[in-house]
Structures are given as C-alpha cells and as structure tokens.
N, C-alpha and C positions, 0 to 999 in steps of 0.2 A: 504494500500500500504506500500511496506516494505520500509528502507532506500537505499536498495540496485536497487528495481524497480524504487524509485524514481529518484535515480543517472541515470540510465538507459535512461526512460522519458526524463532527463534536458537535459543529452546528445543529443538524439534526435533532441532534438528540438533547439538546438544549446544555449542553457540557460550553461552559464559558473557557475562553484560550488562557492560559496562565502566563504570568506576568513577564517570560523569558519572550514565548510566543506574542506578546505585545507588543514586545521594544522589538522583537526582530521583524513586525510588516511590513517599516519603511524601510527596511535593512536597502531591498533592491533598486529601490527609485534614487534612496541615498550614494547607493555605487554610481548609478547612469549618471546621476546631475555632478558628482564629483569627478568623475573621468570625462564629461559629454556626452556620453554616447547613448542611443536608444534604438539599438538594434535588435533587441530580443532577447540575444544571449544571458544565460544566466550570471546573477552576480559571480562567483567562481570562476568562473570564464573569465568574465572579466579582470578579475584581480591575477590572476593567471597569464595574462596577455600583457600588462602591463609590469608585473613583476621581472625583477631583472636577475635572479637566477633563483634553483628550487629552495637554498634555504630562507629567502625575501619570501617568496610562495606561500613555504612554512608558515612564518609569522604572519602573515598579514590572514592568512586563515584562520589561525588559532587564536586569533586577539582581535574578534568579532565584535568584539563588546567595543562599537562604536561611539564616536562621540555622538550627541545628540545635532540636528541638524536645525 
C-alpha cells in the first residue's frame, strides 16, 4: 500500500493524520518552490538531482525535518 492509498484509507475511516504526517504535506511543494521546479517528479528525485555526490544525498534525506516555509 502506497502513502498516498494509505492517506486515503485513514481518511475513510475517519483516522485523523498524526502530527509527523502534518508537517510532512507541504514537505513536496516546499522542495518544487525551493529548487523551481514543477515537473512532477517526486521530492527524492528531486533532492537527488541536485545533490552533488551520494553522501550530500544521505543527509539531505535523512534530515527531513525541514524548516518551516
């Protein structure tokens, strides 16, 4: 099940998102408007494309915990 089916399900079922799932909705519009770009690609991709070799990769995945926008 993807994150997107499961958002779907909780919805359903009236399961409210918990507060990690919160901060992380604007997570992808926040990548586009900070790089430009609105190509579809997901955020990962993105940061992946831009990264400048895989240990940058590393961290910039792992320290998700964006600032606010």
């Amino acid at each position: 099940m993807t994150r997107v089916q499961k958002k779907m399900r909780m919805e359903e079922v009236g399961v409210p998102p918990t507060e990690p799932e919160r901060e992380f909705e604007g997570f992808q519009s926040w990548i586009e408007e900070k790089y430009g770009i609105n190509s579809g690609q997901s955020w990962s991709k993105i940061i992946l494309f831009y990264s400048v070799d895989e240990p940058e990769r590393m961290f910039e995945k792992s320290s998700c915990r964006y600032q606010k926008f």
